[in-house]
N, CA, C and O atoms as a GROMACS GRO file, in nm:
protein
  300
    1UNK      N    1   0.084  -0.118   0.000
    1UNK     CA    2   0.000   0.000   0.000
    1UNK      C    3   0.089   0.125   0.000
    1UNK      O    4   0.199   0.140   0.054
    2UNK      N    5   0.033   0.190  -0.056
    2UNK     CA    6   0.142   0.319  -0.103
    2UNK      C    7   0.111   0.447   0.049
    2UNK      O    8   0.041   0.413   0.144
    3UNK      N    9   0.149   0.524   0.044
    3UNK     CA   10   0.155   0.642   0.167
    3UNK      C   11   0.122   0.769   0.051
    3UNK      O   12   0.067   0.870   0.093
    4UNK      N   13   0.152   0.760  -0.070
    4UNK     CA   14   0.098   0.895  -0.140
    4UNK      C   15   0.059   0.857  -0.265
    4UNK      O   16   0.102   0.762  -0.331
    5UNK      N   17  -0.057   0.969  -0.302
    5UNK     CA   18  -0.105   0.925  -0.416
    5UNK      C   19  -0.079   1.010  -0.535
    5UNK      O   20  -0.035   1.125  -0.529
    6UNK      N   21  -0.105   0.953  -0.633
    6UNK     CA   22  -0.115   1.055  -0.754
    6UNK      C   23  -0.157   1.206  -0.739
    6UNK      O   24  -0.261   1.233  -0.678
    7UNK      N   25  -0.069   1.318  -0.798
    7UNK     CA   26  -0.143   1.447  -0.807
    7UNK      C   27  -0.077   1.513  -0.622
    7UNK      O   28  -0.077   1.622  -0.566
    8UNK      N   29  -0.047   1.420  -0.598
    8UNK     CA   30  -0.069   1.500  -0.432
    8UNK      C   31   0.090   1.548  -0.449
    8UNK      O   32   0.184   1.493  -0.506
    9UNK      N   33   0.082   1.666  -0.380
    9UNK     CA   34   0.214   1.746  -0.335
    9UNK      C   35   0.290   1.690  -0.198
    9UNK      O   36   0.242   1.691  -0.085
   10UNK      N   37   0.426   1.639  -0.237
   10UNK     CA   38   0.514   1.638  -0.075
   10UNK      C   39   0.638   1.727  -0.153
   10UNK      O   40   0.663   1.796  -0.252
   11UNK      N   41   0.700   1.662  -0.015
   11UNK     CA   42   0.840   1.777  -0.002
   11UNK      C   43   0.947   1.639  -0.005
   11UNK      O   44   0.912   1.521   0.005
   12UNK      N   45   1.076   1.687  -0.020
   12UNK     CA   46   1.152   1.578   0.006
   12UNK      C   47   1.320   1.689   0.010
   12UNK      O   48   1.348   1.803  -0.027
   13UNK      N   49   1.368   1.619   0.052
   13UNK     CA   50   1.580   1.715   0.095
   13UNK      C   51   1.631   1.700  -0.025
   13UNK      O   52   1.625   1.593  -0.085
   14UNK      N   53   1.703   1.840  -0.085
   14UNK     CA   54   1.795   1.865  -0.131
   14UNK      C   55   1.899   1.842  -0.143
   14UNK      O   56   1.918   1.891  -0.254
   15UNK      N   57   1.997   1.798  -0.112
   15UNK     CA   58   2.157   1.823  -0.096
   15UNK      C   59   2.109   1.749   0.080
   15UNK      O   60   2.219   1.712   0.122
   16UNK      N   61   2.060   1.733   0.131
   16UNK     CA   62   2.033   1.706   0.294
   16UNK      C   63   1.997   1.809   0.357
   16UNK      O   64   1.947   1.782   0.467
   17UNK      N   65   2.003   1.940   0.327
   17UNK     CA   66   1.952   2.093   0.374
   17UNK      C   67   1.857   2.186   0.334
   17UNK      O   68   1.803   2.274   0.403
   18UNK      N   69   1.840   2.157   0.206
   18UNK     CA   70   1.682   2.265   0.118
   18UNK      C   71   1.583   2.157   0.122
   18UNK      O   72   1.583   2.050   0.061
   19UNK      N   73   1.508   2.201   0.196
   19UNK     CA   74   1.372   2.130   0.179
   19UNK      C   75   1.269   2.195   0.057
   19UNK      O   76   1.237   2.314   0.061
   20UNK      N   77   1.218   2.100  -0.054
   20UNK     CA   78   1.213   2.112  -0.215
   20UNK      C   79   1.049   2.074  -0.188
   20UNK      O   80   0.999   2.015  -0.092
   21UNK      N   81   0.997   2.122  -0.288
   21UNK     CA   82   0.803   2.101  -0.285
   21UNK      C   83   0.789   2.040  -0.443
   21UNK      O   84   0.856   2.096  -0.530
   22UNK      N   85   0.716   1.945  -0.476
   22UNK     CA   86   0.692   1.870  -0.574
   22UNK      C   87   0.569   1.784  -0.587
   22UNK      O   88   0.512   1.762  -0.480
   23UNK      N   89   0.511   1.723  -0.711
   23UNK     CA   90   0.398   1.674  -0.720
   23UNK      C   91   0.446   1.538  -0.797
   23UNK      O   92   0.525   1.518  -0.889
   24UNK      N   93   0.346   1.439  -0.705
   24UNK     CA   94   0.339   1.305  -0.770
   24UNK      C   95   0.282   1.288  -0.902
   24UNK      O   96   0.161   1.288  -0.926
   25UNK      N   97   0.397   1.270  -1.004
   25UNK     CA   98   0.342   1.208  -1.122
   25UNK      C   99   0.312   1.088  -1.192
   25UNK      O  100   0.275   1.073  -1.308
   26UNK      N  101   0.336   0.994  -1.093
   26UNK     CA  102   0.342   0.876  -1.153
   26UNK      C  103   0.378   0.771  -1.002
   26UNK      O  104   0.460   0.823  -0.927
   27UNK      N  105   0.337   0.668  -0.969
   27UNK     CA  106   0.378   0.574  -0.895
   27UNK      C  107   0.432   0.410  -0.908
   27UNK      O  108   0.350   0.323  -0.938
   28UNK      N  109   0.530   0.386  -0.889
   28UNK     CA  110   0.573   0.240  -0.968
   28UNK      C  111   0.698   0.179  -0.870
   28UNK      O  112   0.789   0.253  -0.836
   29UNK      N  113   0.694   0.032  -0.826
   29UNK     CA  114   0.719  -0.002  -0.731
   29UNK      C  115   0.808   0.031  -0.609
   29UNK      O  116   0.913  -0.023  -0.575
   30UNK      N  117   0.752   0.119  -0.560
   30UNK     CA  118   0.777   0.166  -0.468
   30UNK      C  119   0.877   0.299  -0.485
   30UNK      O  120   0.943   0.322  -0.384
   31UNK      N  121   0.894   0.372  -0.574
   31UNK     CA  122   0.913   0.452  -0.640
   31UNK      C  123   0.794   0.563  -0.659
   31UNK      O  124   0.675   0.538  -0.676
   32UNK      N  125   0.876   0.727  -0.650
   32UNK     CA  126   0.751   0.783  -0.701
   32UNK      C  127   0.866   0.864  -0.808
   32UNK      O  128   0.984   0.898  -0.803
   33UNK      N  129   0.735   0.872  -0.923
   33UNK     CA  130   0.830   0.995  -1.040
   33UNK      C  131   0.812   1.115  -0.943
   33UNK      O  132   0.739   1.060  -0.860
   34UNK      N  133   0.831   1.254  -0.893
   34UNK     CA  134   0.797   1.380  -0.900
   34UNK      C  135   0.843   1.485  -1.014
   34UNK      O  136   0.954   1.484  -1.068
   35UNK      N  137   0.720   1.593  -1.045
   35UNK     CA  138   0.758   1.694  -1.078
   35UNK      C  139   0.780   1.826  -1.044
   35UNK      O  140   0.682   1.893  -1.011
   36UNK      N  141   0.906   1.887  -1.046
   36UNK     CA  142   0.949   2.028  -0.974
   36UNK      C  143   0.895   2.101  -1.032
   36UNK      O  144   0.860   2.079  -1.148
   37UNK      N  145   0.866   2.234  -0.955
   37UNK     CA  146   0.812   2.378  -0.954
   37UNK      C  147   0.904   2.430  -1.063
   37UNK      O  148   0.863   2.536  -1.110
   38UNK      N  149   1.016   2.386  -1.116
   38UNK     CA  150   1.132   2.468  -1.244
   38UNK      C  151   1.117   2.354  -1.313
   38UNK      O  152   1.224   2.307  -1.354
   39UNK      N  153   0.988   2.273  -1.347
   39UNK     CA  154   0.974   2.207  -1.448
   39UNK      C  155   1.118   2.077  -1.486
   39UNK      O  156   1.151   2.050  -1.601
   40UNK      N  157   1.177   2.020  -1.375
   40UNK     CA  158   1.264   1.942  -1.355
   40UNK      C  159   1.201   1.809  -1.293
   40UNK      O  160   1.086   1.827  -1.252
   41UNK      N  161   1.241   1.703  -1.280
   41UNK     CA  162   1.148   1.559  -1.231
   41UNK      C  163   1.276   1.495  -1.194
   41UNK      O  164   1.387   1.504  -1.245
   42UNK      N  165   1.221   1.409  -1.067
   42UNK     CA  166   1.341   1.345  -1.001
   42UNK      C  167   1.206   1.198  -0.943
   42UNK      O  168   1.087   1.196  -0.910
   43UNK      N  169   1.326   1.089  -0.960
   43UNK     CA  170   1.258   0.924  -0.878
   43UNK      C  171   1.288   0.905  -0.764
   43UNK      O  172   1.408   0.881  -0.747
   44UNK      N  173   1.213   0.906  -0.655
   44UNK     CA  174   1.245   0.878  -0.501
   44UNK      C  175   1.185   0.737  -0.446
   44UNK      O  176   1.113   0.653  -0.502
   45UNK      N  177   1.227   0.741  -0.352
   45UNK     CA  178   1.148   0.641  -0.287
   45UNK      C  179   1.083   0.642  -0.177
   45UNK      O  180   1.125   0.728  -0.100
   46UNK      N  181   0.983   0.571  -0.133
   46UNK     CA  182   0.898   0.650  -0.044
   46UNK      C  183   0.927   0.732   0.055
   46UNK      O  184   0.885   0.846   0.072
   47UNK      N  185   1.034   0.640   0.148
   47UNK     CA  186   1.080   0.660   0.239
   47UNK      C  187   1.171   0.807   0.312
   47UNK      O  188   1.211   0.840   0.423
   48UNK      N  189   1.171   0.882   0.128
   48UNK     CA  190   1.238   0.999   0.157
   48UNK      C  191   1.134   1.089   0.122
   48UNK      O  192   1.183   1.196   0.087
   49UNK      N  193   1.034   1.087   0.118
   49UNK     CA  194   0.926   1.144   0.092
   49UNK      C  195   0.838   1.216   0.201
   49UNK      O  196   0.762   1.136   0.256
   50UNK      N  197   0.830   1.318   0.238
   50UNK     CA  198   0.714   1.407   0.381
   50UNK      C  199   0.569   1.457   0.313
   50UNK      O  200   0.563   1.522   0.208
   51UNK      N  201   0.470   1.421   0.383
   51UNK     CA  202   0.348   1.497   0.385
   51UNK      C  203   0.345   1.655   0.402
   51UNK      O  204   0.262   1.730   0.351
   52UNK      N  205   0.423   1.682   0.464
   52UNK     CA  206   0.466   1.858   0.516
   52UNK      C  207   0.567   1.864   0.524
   52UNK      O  208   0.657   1.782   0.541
   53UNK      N  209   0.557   2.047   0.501
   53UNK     CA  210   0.710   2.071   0.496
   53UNK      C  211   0.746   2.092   0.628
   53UNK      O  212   0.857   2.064   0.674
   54UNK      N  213   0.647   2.146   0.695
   54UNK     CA  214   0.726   2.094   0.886
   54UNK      C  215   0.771   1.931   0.911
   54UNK      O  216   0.882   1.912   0.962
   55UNK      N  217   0.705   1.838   0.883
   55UNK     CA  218   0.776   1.699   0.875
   55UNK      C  219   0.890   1.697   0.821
   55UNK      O  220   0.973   1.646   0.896
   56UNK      N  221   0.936   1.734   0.710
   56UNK     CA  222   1.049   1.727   0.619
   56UNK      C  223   1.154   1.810   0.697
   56UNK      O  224   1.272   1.778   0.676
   57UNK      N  225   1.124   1.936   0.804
   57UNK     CA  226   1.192   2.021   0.890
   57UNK      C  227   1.229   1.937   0.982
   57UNK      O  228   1.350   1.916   0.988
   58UNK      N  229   1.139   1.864   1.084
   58UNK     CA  230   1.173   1.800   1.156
   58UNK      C  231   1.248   1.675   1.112
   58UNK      O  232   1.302   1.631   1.214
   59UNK      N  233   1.271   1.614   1.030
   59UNK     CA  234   1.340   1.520   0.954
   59UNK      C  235   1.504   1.569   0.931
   59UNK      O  236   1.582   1.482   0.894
   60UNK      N  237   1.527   1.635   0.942
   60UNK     CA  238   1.686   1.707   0.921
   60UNK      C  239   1.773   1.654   1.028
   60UNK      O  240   1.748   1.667   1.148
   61UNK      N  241   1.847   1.611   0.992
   61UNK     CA  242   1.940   1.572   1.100
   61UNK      C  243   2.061   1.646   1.139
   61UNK      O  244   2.135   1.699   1.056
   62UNK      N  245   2.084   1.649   1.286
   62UNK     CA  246   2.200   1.726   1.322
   62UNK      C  247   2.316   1.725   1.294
   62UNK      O  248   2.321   1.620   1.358
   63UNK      N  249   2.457   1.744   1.247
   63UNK     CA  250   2.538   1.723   1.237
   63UNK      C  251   2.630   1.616   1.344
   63UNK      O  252   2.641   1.636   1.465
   64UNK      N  253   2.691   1.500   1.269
   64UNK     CA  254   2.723   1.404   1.356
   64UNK      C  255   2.830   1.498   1.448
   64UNK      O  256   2.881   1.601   1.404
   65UNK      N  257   2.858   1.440   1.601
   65UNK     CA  258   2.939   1.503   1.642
   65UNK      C  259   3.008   1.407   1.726
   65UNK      O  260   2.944   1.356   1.819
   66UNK      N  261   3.149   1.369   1.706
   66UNK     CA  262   3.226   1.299   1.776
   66UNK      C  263   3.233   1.277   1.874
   66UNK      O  264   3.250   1.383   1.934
   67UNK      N  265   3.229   1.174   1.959
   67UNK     CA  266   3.215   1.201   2.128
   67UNK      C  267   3.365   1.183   2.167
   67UNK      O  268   3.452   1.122   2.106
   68UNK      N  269   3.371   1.265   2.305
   68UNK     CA  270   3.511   1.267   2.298
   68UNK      C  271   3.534   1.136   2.369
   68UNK      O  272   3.440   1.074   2.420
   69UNK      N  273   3.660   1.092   2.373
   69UNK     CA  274   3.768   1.026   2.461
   69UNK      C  275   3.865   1.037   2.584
   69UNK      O  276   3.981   1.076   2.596
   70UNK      N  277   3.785   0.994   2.658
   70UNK     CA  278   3.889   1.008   2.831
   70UNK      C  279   3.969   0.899   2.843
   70UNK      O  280   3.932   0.800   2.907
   71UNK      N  281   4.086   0.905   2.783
   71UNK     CA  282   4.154   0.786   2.814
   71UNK      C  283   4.217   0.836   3.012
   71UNK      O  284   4.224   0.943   3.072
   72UNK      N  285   4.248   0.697   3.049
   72UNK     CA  286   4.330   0.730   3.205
   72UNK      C  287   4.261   0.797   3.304
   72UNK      O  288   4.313   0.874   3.386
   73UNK      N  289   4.065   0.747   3.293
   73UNK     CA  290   4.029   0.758   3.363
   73UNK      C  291   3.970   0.612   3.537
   73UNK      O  292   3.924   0.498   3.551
   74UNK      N  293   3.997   0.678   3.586
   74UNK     CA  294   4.004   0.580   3.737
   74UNK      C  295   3.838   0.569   3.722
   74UNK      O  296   3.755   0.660   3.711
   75UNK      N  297   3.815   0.371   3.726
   75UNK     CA  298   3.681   0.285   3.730
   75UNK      C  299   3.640   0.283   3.873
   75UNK      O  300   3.538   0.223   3.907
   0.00000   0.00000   0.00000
C-alpha cells in the first residue's frame, strides 16, 4: 500500500539541507516519479518522501558530532 497518491504534493531534501516542494506524477514499485516547480522531475522512494514541509523540517538531522575520549580515567 502506497503512503501517497497521484497528483498529491510532498516535499523531500535537497543536498540534505533545502527542503524542495513537488507533485506526484506517476507511482511504480515503490518509487515515485515527482515533478518540480522549475519544471525538472526526479525518482524517489517512499521513504524519503514528507506529507509537510514541517515533517520534512523536523526530519533534518544534526550534524554528527564525535564524542570525545577520556583515556586514564580511574573505574
Amino acid at each position: 500500500m502506497t503512503m501517497f497518491r497521484k497528483g498529491q504534493i510532498v516535499y523531500f531534501f535537497q543536498s540534505k539541507k533545502n527542503v524542495m516542494q513537488a507533485r506526484i506524477i506517476a507511482v511504480s514499485g515503490g518509487f515515485y516519479t515527482l515533478k518540480l516547480a522549475d519544471g525538472g522531475g526526479i525518482r524517489l522512494r517512499e521513504s524519503r518522501l514528507y506529507a509537510t514541509e514541517a515533517d520534512a523540517k523536523k526530519a533534518i538531522q544534526k550534524p554528527y558530532v564525535k564524542p570525545k575520549l577520556y583515556w586514564g580515567l580511574d573505574e
